[in-house]
MARRO-110373 format. One line per 5 residues: number of its first residue (from 1); for each residue y, z, x of N, C-alpha, C. Coordinates in steps of 0.02 Angstrom, whole numbers. Example, Ala and Ser with C-alpha at 12.3 -4.5 7.8 and 13.67 -1.06 7.14 Angstrom:
<recs>
1 = -284 390 660 -225 390 615 -165 390 660 ~ -112 354 642 -53 357 684 2 394 645
</recs>
This chain:
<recs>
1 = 362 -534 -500 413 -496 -535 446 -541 -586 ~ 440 -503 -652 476 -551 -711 550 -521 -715 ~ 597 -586 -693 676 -568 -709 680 -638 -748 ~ 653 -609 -828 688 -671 -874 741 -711 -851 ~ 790 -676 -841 876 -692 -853 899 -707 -794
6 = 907 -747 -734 956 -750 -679 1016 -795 -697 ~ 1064 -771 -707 1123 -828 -729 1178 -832 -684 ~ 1220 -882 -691 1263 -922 -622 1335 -887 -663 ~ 1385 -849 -630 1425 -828 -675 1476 -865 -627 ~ 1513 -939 -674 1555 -1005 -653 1607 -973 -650
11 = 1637 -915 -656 1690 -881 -645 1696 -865 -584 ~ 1652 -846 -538 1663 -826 -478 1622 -869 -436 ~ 1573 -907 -447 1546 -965 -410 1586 -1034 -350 ~ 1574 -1018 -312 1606 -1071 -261 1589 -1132 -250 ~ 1518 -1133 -287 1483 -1186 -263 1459 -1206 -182
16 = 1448 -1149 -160 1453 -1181 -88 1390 -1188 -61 ~ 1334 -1176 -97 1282 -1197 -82 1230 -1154 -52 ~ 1252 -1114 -34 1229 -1058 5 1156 -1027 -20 ~ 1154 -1006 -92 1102 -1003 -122 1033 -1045 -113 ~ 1040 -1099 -125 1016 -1179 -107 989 -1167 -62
21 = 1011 -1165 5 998 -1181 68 936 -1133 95 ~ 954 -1029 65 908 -999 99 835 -999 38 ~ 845 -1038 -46 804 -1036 -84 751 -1058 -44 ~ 700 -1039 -45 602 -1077 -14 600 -1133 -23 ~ 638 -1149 -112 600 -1215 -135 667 -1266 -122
26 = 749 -1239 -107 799 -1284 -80 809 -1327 -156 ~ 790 -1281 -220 787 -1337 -282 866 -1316 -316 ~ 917 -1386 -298 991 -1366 -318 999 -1372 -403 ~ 1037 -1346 -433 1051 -1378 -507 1071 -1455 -528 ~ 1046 -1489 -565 1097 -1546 -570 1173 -1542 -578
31 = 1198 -1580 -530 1296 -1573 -540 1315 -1534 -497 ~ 1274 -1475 -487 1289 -1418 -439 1238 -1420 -360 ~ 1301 -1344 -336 1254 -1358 -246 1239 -1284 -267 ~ 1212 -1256 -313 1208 -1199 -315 1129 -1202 -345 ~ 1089 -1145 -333 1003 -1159 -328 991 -1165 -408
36 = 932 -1194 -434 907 -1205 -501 864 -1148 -529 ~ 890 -1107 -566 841 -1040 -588 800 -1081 -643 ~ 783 -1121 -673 746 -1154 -716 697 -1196 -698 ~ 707 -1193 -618 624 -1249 -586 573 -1209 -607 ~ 524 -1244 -622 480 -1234 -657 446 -1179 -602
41 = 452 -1197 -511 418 -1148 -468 456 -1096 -451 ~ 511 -1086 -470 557 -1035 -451 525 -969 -468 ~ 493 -932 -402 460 -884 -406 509 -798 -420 ~ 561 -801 -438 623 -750 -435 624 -699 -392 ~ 619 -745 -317 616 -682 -267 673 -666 -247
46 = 734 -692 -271 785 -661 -305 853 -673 -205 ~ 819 -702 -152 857 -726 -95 919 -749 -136 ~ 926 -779 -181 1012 -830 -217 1035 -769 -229 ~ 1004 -706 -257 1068 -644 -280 1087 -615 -235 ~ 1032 -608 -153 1062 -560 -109 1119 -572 -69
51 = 1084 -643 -61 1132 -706 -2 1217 -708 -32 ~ 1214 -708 -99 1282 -748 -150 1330 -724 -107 ~ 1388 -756 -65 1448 -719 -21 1480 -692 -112 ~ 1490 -714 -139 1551 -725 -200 1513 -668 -271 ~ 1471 -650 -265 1401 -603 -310 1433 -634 -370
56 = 1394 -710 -371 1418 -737 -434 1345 -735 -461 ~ 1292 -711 -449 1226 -718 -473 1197 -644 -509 ~ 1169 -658 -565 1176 -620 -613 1101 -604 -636 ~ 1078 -536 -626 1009 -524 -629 1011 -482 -696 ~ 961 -472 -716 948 -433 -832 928 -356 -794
61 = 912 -335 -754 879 -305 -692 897 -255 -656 ~ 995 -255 -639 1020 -234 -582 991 -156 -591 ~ 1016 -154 -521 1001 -80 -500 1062 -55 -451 ~ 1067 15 -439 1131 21 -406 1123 3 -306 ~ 1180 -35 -315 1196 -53 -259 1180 -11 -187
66 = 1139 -12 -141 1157 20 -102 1193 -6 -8 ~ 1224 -4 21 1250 -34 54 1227 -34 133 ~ 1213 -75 158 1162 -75 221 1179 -49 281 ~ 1145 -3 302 1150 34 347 1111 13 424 ~ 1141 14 456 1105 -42 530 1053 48 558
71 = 1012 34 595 960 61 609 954 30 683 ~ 976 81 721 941 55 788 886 68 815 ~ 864 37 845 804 0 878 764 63 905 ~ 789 100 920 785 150 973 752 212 908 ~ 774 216 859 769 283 805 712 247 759
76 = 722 183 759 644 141 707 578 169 761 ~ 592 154 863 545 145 857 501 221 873 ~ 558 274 868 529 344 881 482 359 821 ~ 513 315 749 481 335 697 399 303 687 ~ 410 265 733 337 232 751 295 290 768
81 = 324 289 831 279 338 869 273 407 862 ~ 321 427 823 302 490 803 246 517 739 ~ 226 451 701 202 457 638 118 464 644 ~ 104 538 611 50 531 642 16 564 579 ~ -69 570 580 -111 559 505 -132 623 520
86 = -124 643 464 -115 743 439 -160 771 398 ~ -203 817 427 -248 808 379 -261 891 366 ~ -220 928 372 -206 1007 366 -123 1016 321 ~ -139 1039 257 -75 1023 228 -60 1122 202 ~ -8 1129 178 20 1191 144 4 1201 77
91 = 6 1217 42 -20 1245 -21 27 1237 -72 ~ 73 1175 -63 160 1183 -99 138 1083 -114 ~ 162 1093 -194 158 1028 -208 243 979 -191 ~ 242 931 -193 286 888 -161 328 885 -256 ~ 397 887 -209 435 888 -266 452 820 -300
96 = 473 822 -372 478 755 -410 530 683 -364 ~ 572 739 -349 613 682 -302 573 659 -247 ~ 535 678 -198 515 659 -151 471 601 -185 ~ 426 602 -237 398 570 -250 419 509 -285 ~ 473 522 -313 513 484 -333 556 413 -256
101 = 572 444 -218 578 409 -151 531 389 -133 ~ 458 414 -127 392 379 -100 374 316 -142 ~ 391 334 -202 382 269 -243 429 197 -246 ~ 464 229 -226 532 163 -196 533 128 -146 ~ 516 182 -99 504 152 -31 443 103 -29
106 = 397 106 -87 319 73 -81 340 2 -139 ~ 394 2 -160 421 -32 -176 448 -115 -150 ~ 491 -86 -103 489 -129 -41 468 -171 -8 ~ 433 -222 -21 388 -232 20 392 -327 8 ~ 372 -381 77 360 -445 43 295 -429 7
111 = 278 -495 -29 232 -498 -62 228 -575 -70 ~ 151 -580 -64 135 -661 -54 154 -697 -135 ~ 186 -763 -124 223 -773 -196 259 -736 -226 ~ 274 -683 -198 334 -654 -216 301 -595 -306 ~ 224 -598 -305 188 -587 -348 209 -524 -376
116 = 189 -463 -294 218 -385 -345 185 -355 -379 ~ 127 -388 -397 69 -341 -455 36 -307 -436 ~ 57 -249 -410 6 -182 -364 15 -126 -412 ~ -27 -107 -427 -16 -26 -471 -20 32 -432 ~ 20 90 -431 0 131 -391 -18 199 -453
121 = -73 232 -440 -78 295 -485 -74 345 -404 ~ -37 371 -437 11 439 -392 -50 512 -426 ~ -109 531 -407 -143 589 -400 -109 657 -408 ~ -89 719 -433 -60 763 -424 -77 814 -478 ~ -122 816 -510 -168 872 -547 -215 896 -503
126 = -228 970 -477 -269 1003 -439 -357 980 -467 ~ -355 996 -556 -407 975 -581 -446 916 -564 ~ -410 860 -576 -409 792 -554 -429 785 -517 ~ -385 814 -462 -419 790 -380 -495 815 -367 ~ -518 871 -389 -573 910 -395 -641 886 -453
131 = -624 845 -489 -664 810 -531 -661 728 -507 ~ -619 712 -463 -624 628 -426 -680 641 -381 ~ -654 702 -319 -684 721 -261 -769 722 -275 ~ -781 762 -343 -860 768 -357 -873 696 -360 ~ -852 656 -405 -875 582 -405 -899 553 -365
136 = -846 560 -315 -837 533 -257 -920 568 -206 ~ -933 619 -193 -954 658 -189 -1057 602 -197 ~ -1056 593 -258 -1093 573 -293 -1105 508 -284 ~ -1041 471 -269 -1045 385 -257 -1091 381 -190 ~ -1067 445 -148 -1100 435 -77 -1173 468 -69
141 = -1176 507 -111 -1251 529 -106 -1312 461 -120 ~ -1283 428 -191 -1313 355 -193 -1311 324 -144 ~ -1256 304 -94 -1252 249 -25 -1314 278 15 ~ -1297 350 1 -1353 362 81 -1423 349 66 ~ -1422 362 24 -1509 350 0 -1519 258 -7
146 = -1473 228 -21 -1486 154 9 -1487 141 83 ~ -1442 189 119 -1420 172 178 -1512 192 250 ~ -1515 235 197 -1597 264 220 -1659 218 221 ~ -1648 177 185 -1697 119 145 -1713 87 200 ~ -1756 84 243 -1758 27 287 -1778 -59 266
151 = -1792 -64 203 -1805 -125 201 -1736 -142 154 ~ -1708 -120 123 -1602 -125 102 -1601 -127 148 ~ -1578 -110 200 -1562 -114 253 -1576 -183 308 ~ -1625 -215 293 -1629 -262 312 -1619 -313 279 ~ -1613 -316 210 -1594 -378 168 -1513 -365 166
156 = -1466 -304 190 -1406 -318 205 -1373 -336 262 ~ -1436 -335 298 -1412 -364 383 -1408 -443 375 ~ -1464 -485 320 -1443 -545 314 -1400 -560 265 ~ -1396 -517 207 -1366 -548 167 -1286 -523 144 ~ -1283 -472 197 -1224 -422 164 -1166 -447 188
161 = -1089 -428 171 -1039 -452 180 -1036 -443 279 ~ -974 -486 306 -972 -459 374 -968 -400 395 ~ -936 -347 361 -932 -271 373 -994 -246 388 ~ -1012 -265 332 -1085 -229 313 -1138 -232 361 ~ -1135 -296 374 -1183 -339 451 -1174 -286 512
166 = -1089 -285 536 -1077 -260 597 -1094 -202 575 ~ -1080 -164 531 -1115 -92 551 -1173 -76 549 ~ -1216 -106 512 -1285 -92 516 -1334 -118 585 ~ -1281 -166 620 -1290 -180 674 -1291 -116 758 ~ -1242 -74 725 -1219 -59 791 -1234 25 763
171 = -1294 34 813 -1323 120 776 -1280 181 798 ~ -1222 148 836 -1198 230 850 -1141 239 772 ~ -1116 184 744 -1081 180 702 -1094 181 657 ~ -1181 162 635 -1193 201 567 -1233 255 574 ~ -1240 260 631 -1254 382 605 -1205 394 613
176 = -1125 364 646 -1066 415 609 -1056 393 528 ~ -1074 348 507 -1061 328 437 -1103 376 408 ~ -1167 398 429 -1209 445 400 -1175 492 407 ~ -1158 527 450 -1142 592 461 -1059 593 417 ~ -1009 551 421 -960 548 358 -993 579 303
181 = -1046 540 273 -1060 558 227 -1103 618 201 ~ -1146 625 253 -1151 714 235 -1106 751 241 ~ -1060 734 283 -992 802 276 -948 779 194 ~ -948 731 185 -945 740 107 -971 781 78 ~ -1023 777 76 -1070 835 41 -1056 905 69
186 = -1075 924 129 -1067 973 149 -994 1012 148 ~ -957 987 181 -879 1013 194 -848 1002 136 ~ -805 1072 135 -733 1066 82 -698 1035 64 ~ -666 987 91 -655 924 76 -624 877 114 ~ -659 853 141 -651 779 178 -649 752 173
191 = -625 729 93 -586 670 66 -511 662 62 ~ -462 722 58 -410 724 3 -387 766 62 ~ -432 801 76 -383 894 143 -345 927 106 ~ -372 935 28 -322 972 -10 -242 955 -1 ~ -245 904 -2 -170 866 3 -123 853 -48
196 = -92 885 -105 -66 900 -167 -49 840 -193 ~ -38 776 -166 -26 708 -190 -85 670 -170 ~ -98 609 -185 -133 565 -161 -122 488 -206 ~ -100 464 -166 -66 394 -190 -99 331 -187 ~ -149 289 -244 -167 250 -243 -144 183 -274
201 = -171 126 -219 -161 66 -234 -192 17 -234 ~ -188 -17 -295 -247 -24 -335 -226 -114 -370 ~ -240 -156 -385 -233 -241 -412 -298 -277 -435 ~ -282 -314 -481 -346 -361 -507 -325 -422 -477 ~ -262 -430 -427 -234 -508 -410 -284 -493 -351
206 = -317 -576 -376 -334 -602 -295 -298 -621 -218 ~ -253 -693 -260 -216 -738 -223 -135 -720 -251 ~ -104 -710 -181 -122 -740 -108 -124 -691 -61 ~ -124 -625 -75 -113 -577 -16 -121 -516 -44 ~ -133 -489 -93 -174 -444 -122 -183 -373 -122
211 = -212 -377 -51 -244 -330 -20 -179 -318 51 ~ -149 -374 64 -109 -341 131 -26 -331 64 ~ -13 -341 9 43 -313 -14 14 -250 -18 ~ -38 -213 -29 -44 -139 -61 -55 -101 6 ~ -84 -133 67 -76 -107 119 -10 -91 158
216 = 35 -161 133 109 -133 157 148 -87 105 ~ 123 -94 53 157 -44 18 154 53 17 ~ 86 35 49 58 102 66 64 138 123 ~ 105 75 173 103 97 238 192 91 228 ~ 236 97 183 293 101 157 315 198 159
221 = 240 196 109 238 278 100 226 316 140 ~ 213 304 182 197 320 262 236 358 302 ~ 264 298 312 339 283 347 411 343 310 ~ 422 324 245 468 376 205 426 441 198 ~ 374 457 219 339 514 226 380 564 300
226 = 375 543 339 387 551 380 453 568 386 ~ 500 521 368 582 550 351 601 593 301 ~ 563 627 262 560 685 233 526 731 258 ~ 498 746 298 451 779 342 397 816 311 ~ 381 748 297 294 760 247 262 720 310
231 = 188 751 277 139 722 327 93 671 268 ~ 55 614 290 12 575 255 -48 558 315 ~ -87 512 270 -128 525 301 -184 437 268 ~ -185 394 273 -233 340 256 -322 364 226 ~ -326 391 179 -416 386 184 -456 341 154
236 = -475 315 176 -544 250 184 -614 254 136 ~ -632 342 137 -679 348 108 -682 350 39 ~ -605 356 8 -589 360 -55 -583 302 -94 ~ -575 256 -34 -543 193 -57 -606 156 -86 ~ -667 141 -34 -721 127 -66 -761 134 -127
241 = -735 207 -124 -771 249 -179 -768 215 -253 ~ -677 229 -253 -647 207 -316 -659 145 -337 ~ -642 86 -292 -660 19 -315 -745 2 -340 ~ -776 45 -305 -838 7 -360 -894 89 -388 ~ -849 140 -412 -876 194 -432 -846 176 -517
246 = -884 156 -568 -849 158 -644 -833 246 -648 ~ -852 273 -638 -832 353 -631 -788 355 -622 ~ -766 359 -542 -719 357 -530 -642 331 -567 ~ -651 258 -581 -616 232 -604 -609 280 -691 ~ -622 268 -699 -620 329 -787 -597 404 -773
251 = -597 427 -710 -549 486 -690 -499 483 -696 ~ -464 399 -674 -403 386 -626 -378 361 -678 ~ -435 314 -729 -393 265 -785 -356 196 -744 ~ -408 186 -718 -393 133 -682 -446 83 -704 ~ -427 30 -719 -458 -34 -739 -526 -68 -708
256 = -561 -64 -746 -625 -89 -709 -626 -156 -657 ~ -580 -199 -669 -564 -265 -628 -491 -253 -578 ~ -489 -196 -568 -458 -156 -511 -470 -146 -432 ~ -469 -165 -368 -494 -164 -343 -450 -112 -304 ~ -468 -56 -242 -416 -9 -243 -419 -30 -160
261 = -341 -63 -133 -343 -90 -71 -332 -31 -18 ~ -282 30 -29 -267 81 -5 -283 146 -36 ~ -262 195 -35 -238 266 -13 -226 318 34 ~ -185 359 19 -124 396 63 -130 451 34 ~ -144 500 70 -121 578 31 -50 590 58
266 = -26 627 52 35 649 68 45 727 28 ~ 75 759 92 79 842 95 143 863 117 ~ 139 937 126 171 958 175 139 990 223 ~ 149 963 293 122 997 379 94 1047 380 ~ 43 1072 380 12 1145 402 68 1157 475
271 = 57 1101 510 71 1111 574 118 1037 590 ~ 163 1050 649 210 1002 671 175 969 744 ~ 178 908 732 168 862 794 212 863 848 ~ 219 888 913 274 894 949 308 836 989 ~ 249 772 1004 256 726 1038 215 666 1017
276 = 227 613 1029 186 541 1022 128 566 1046 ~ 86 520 1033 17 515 1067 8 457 1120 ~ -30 462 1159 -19 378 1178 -51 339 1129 ~ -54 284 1170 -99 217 1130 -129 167 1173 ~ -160 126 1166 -172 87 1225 -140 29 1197
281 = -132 -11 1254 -87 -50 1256 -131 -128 1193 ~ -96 -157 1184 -121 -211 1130 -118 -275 1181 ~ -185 -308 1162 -178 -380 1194 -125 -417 1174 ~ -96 -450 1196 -34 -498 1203 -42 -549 1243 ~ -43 -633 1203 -32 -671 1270 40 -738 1227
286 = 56 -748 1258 126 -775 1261 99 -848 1257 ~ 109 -886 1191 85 -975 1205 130 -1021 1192
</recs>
């Protein structure tokens, strides 16, 4: 994130150091105990403006204040467990505000180096979605006919990425990968579920985290999905598609050196979830 301008306003500054101390890099000004916005590594992840007791720190940037609200433990973790992937939506597109909040909330997020360079294209033309979906449609008709190949098939068992290995490894998991993909073909749509939004996220940054900022950003939208009482939903098959379909990408207008880490549809509920689901429990060991 570029904030040209962070300036020390000596009118209300205490000097007390405070800035300094929670900065990453601990790089003070000369003369002063107050942090150096001019180090050359000062990544402007902006800890000196939140921390300031005295808000003597001065961003080109601001935005309006909002004032922190404590969240107990107990209401975060219902929102856990209540959040669940929707794939039957209503026929009513999501209003500008909501989307406007989905985009804020995906906002949010750390980010390795404090980098931030995730694009999201927000889907919401019926046309669109219906001229991606064919693409899409099309990207997979090509996979299967490689995926059929028995001798591809064996030069990707040695040579293909680890994904690629384990599934071609393990046959109950690629005839469901087959069978995904004929219901592409076949079924109405089992990409999108006619879901009136669909929110992608998309970067040409490699380093340092890439792929888990657009995942948390997406799993942001998720989350504020849910407190509006929208339903979303993660799809996988789209995600592939886009990153190495040039088609695709020329639908979306998305950059050929784009790689697309997520997407999320987001609706409104055909139907309401009444209760958690379980889960099984997660390994844990204590060292």
């Amino acid at each position: 994130m570029n904030y040209s301008q962070i300036k020390v306003d000596y009118s209300k500054c205490r000097d007390c150091g405070i800035c300094a101390d929670e900065c990453p890099n601990h790089k003070k000004k000369n003369g002063h105990s107050h942090v150096d916005h001019d180090y050359e590594f000062c990544d402007r992840c902006l800890h000196c403006y939140a921390v300031c007791p005295a808000n003597a720190i001065v961003v080109n940037e601001k935005e309006q204040a909002f004032k922190k609200i404590k969240v107990e433990p107990d209401s975060l973790t219902s929102l856990f467990m209540h959040r669940r992937s929707y794939r039957r939506f209503l026929d009513k597109p999501l209003s500008d505000i909501n989307i406007e909040k989905l985009i804020k909330a995906a906002t949010y997020i750390p980010s390795g180096g404090n980098d931030h360079r995730i694009n999201i294209t927000v889907l919401t033309a019926i046309e669109k979605r219906i001229e991606l979906l064919s693409a899409i449609v099309e990207y997979y008709a090509h996979i299967k006919k490689l995926l059929k190949n028995p001798l591809l098939r064996i030069v990707a068992k040695q040579f293909g990425d680890a994904k690629v290995k384990a599934t071609l490894k393990d046959p109950f998991y690629f005839k469901k990968i087959l069978k995904h993909i004929e219901d592409i073909k076949n079924v109405d749509d089992p990409v999108f579920y006619h879901a009136p939004s669909v929110f992608i996220f998309h970067t040409d940054r490699i380093m340092p985290t890439a792929k888990e900022d657009c995942i948390l950003s997406a799993y942001n939208v998720v989350l504020m999905s849910e407190t509006l009482g929208l339903g979303s939903c993660f799809v996988s098959l789209s995600q592939q598609a886009i990153t190495n379909s040039k088609k695709c990408k020329n639908i979306l207008s998305i950059p050929k050196s784009h790689r697309v880490e997520a997407v999320v549809i987001v609706g409104h509920p055909k139907r309401i979830y009444m209760r958690p689901a379980l889960r099984k429990a997660k390994q844990v060991e204590l060292v």
